[in-house]
Steps between C-alpha positions, in 0.01 A plus 500: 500500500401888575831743407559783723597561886460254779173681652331497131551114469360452856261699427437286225502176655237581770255597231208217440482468189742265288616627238641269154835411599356407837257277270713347269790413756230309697362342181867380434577381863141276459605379169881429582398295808222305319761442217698365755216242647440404169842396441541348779535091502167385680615262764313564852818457699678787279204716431451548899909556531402774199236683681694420843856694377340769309331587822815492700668735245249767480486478912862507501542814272229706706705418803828595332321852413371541818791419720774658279347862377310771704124566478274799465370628868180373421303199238507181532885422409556762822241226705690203391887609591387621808423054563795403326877462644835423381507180603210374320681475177720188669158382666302478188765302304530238810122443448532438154838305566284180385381594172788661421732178561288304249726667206775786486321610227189619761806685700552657209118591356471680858762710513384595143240668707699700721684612187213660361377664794887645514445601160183637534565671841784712348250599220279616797759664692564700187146623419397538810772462796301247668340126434123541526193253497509508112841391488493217717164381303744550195787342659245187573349442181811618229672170729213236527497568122896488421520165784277322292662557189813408644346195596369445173737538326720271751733718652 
C-alpha cells in the first residue's frame, strides 16, 4: 500500500514492523474466513471436504505464482522456485484428481485459486517486477479465504 518507486516499496516491505493496512487486511482475512466457517452447513463429511478444498486452492495459487512469474535473487519465494518445475502444475492436479471428481463445482473453487494468484502476481509484477515471499503468503491466504466463500455460498 506504500506510493512511490519500486525500491521505496521494497524497502518498505522488508521493514518489521506492520503497519495499519497490514493490520486491518489481516483482521479482515481472519474475519472473512471465520464468517465463512460459520456459515458453513455442519455436516462432518462436508466440513472436512471444506477444510480439504480450501487447502487445495490456496496450495494451488502459491504454485501458480511460483511457477508462472519470476522471483527476487534472494528470500524465501527465490528458495521455493528454485524446487518447483513446470510440470508440477499437471502433477498437483492428478493428486487431487479424487477430490476434485466428487463435484465440478471443486474443479471450479480451485482454479478460483490460481485466478487470484494471476491476479495478484500481476499486481506484484507491477510494484515490484518480481513475486516475493509476501506475495505468495498473500496469494495463499486472499484464496483459502475467497475458496471458502465460494463454497459457501455454493458455487
Amino acid at each position: 500500500m506504500k506510493k512511490g518507486t519500486k525500491e521505496e516499496k521494497i524497502k518498505a516491505m522488508k521493514d518489521v514492523n506492520t503497519g495499519a493496512a497490514g493490520i486491518f487486511l489481516l483482521l479482515m482475512v481472519i474475519l472473512a474466513e471465520f464468517y465463512a466457517i460459520n456459515t458453513f452447513e455442519i455436516q462432518t463429511y462436508t466440513i472436512v471436504l471444506f477444510f480439504l478444498v480450501s487447502e487445495i486452492s490456496s496450495k494451488f495459487s502459491m504454485l501458480v505464482g511460483l511457477t508462472f512469474f519470476p522471483s527476487p535473487d534472494s528470500g524465501l519465494a527465490n528458495f521455493f522456485k528454485g524446487k518447483v518445475k513446470k510440470y508440477d502444475i499437471p502433477i498437483f492436479l492428478v493428486i487431487s484428481l479424487p477430490i476434485i471428481l466428487i463435484s465440478w463445482k471443486i474443479w471450479l473453487d480451485i482454479l478460483a485459486g490460481g485466478a487470484i494468484s494471476i491476479a495478484i502476481g500481476f499486481i506484484s509484477m507491477k510494484n515490484f517486477s518480481f513475486v516475493n515471499g509476501d506475495s505468495l503468503g498473500a496469494m495463499n491466504e486472499i484464496s483459502r479465504a475467497v475458496t471458502m466463500w465460494l463454497i459457501c455460498l455454493g458455487l
